[in-house]
N, C-alpha and C positions, 0 to 999 in steps of 0.2 A: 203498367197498371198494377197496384197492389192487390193480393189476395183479401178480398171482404168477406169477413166472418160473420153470422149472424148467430147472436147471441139470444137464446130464447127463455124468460122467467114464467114461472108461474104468475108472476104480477108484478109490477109496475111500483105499486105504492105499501109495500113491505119493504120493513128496514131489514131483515135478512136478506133478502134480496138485492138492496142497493148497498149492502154493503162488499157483495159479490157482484153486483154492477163495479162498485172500485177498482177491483181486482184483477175484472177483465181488462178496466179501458187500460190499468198499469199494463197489463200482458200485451194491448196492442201498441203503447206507445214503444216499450221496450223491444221488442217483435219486429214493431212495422208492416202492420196489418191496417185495414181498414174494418173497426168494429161497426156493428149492428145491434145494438139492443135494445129490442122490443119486445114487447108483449102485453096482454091485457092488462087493464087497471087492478082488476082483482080476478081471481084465479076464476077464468072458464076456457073451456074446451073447445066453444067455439069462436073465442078468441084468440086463441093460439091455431086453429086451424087459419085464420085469416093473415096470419102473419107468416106463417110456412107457404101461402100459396103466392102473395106476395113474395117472398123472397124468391118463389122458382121462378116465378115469373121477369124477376131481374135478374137470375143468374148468379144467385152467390156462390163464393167457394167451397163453403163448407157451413154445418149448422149445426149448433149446439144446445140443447133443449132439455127442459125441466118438465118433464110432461106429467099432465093433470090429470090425464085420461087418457089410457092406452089404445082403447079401441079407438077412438074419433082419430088420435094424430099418428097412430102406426103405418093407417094406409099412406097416409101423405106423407110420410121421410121415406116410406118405401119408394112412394115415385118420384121424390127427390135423388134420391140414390139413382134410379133408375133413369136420370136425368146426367149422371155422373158429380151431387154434389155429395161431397162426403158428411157425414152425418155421426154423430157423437150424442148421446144424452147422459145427461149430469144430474144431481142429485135426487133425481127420480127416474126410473128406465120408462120404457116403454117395448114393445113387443122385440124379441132380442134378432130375430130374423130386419128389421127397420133404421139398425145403424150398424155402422161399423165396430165402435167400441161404449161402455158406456164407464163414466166416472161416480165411484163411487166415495162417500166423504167418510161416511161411517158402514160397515156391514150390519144389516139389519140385529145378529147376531151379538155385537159389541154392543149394541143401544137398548138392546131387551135387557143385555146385563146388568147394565149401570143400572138402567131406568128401577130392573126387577130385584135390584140389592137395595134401591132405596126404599121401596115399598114397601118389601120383608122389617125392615131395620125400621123404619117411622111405626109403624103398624105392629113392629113387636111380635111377627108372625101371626097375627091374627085379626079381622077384621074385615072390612071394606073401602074398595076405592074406584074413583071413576076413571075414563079417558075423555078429553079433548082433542080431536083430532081434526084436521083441516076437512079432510071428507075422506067420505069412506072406499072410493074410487081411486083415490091417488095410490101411482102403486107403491112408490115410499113407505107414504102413513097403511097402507091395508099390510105391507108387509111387516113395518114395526109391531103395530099392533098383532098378528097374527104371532111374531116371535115371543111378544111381552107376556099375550097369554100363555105362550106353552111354558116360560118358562118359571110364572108366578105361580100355574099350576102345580111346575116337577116340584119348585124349592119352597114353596109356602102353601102344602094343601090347607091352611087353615082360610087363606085369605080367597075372598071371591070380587071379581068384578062385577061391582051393582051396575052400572050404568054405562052405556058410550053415548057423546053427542060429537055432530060436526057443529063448526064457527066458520068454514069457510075462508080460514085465513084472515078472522078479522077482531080485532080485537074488545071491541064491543060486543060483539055476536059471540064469543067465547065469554063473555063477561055472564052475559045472560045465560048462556047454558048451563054456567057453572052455577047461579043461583036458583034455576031450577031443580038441578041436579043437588043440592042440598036440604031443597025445600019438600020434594020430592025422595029423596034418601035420606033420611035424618043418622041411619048409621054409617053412612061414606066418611072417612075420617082424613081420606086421604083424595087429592085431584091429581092427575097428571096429563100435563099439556102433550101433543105429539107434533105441534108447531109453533112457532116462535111466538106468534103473538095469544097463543091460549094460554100459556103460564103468565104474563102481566094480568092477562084478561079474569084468571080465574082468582090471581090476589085479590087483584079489585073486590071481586065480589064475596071472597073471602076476607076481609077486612082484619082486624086486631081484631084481640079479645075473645078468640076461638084455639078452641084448637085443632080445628079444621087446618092441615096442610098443604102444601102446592111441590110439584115437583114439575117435571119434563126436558122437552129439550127445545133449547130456546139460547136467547144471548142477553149475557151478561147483561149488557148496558141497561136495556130495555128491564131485567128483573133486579137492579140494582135495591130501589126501595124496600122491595119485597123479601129480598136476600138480608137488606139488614135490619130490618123488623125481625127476620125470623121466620115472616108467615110462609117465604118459599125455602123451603130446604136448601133444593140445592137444583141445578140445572146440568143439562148436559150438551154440550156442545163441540165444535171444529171448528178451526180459523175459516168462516166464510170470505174472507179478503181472497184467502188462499184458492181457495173451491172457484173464484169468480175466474179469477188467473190461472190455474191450472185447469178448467175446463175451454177458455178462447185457445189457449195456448196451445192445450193438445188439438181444437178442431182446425188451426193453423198448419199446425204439423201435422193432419191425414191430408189436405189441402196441396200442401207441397209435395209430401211423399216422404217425408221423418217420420211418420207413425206409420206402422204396418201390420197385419196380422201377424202372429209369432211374433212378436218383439216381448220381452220379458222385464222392458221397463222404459219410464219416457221420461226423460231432462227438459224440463221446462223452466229454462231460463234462469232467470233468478232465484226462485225461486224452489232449485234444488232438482231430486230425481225420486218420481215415486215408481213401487214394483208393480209390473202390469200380473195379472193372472187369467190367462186366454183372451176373454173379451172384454174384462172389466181390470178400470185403472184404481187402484188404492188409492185415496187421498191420506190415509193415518189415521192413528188411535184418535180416540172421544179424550174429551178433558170433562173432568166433575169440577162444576165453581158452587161455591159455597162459600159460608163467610168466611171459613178462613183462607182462603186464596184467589177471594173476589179480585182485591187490589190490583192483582199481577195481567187479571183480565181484561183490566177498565185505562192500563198502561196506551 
């Protein structure tokens, strides 16, 4: 009987997300696992609780999770674990006592950088600018955001954050915030997304003919238009194919007994060997896409 991994997103109907759905099913086919991927349509808490309780209740091997909400799903990988299935969470943690290891794409610290060199440089050191964030619960986006201020603060005392709104992962719902947040701040000059679909969302409502700008981290694809009009700077992102495959892959291998505490790095397949550092897995540096190295992205 093969090891079944269950694979857990913050949502269903994000193209970030299914594009790391690819990544996994490649990881299981190469592998030879039996994948699992579920999770709510759009990002709640108490829909990923329901699909953790379903999975103990069938017994999977091992589970991998993007959690939305620390408190609601820690207790429940806890009693998963305590069930003996192995547990991993990926591009979002969750309470770090709740899994074995977690995968990390980018360190909250590399994404303040990027995100906080482009702010300074659009904005000319001085000014105002929003945040778009999925919600302010996800420990991911509460952690970027927490790093982006401190570091817009140390490198650009001129510049202030007027505004934060959530979109909840949707890309209409970031459209709107964003033309509140203009209409409402008339000196925010600059918007930045902290999830993929708030940078198309906040083009949108930033249209031509301003010079209202869009930044964040997000993919390529999705801010192609926006990228080459101009109106999005630039975005910051990681191969999520990779992050999809490099997180089944590794909860395969705590599964069988390849991944282990003290391991200092984890070979996943095809896909190469990233460094582990105690309990959390590197996935690698951020890539800046802008117009001049859209192309290479969109390959």
């Amino acid at each position: 009987m093969p090891i079944t991994v269950g694979v857990l997103p913050k949502s269903t109907r994000s193209e970030y997300f299914e594009q790391c759905r690819a990544g996994a099913e490649e990881a299981a086919r190469e592998l030879g696992f039996a994948l699992r991927w579920e999770g709510p349509e759009h990002p709640s808490a108490a829909g990923q609780a329901e699909v953790v309780k379903a999975w103990m209740r069938d017994g999977v091997s091992a589970i991998a999770a993007s959690i939305e909400h620390a408190p609601t799903l820690s207790p429940l990988l806890r009693e998963a674990r305590g069930r003996g299935i192995r547990v991993l969470t990926w591009d979002a943690d969750g309470e770090a006592d709740s899994r074995d290891f977690t995968m990390v794409a980018a360190t909250p610290e590399a994404i303040a950088q990027a995100l906080s060199f482009t702010v300074g440089r659009v904005l000319g050191g001085a000014g105002a600018f929003a945040v778009i964030t999925s919600s302010l619960t996800a420990p991911n986006q509460a952690a970027w955001l927490a790093h982006l201020r401190a570091r817009v603060s140390a490198d650009y005392p001129g510049v202030r954050l007027g505004d934060v709104r959530e979109c909840h992962d949707v890309e209409e719902q970031a459209r709107q915030q964003a033309a509140e947040i203009l209409k409402a701040n008339p000196g925010v000059r600059l918007l930045v997304g902290l999830c993929a679909p708030a940078v198309p969302g906040a083009a949108a409502a930033v249209g031509a003919g301003t010079t209202v700008r869009v930044t964040g981290v997000s993919l390529p694809s999705s801010c192609r238009a926006g990228i080459e009009s101009g109106v999005v700077d630039c975005v910051v992102i990681w191969s999520t194919r990779k992050l999809g495959f490099m997180a089944a892959a590794a909860a395969h291998a705590l599964a069988i007994g390849a991944l282990a505490p003290g391991a200092s790095s984890f070979k996943g397949g095809s896909q190469g060997t990233l460094v582990v550092r105690q309990d959390e897995i590197r996935l690698g540096r951020v890539h800046v896409v802008s117009a001049g190295n859209l192309a290479q992205f969109l390959a």
